[in-house]
C-alpha positions as CSV (number, residue, x, y, z in Angstrom):
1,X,79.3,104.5,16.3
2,X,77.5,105.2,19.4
3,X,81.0,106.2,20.7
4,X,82.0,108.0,18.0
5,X,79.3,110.3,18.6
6,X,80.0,110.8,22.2
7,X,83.2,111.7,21.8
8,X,82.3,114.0,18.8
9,X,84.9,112.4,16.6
10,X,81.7,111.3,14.1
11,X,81.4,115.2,13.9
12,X,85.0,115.6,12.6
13,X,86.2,116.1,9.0
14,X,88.3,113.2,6.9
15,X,91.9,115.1,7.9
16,X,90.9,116.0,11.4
17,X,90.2,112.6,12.3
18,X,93.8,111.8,10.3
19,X,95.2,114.4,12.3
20,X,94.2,113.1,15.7
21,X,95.3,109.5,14.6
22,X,98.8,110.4,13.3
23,X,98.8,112.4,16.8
24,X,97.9,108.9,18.9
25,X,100.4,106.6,16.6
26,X,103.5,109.8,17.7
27,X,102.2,109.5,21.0
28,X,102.7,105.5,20.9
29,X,105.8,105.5,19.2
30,X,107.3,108.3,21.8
31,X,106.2,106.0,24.7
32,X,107.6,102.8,22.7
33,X,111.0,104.6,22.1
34,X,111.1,105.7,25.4
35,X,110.9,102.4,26.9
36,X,113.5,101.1,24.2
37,X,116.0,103.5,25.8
38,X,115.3,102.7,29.2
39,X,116.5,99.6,28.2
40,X,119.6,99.8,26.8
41,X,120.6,102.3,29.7
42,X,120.3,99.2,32.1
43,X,122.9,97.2,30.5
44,X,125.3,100.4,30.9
45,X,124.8,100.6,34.6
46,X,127.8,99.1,36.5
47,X,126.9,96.4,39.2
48,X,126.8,97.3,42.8
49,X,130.5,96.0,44.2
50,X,129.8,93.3,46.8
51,X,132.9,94.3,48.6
52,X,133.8,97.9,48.3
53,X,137.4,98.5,47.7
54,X,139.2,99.2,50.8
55,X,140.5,102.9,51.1
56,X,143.9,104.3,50.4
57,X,144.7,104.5,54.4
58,X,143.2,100.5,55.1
59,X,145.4,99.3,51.9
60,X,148.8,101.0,53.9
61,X,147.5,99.7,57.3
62,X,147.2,95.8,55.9
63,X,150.7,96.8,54.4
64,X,152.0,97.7,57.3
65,X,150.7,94.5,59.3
66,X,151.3,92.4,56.1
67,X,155.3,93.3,56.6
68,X,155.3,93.2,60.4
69,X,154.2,89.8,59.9
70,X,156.2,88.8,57.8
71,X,159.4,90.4,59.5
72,X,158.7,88.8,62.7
73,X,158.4,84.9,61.4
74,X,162.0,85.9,59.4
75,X,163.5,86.3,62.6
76,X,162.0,83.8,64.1
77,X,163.1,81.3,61.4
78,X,166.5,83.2,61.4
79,X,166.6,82.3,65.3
80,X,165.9,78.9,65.0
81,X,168.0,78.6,62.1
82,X,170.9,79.6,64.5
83,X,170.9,77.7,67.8
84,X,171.0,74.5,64.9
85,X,174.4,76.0,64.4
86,X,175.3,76.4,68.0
87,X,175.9,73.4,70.5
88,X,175.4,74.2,73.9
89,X,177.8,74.7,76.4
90,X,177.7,71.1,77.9
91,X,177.8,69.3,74.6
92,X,181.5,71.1,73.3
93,X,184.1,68.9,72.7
94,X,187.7,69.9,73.6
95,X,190.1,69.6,70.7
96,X,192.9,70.9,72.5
C-alpha cells in the first residue's frame, strides 16, 4: 500500500487503474509476440556454407585440368597399348 501511494496509483480512479493495467498486459504481450517471431525467423535463416561454391571461372579452370588429365593418361595408355603390338626390330622373324 505504502507503494501504491508513492507511485500515486492509490490516488487513481477504478478505470484508470484498469487502464494502466490493460496498458502493462499490451505492453507484455507485444514483447512476448515479439520474441515469438524472433523465433520462428531463426529456423528460416539458411546455414552458413562450410565450403563456398567455387565460381563460374574456378569450375572451367578444374574442367580444363580435369580433361588435360585425363587426355594425357589416354595417350599414355594408348602408347603403351601399342608397342604390345609392335616387336622390336631384333625380335622379327623372317617368313620369307
Amino acid at each position: 500500500m505504502d507503494q501504491q501511494i508513492e507511485s500515486g496509483e492509490y490516488f487513481l480512479s477504478r478505470e484508470q487503474k484498469h487502464i494502466n493495467q490493460r496498458k502493462e498486459e499490451r505492453l507484455k504481450q507485444a514483447i512476448k509476440t515479439k520474441e515469438r517471431e524472433l523465433e520462428r525467423e531463426k529456423d528460416f535463416i539458411p546455414p552458413e556454407e562450410e565450403n563456398p561454391t567455387p565460381t563460374r571461372e574456378e569450375d572451367i579452370k578444374t574442367s580444363v585440368q580435369n580433361i588435360k588429365n585425363f587426355s594425357k593418361k589416354r595417350k599414355s595408355e594408348k602408347q603403351s597399348q601399342d608397342t604390345d603390338y609392335i616387336l622390336p626390330s631384333n625380335k622379327r622373324t623372317k617368313n620369307n
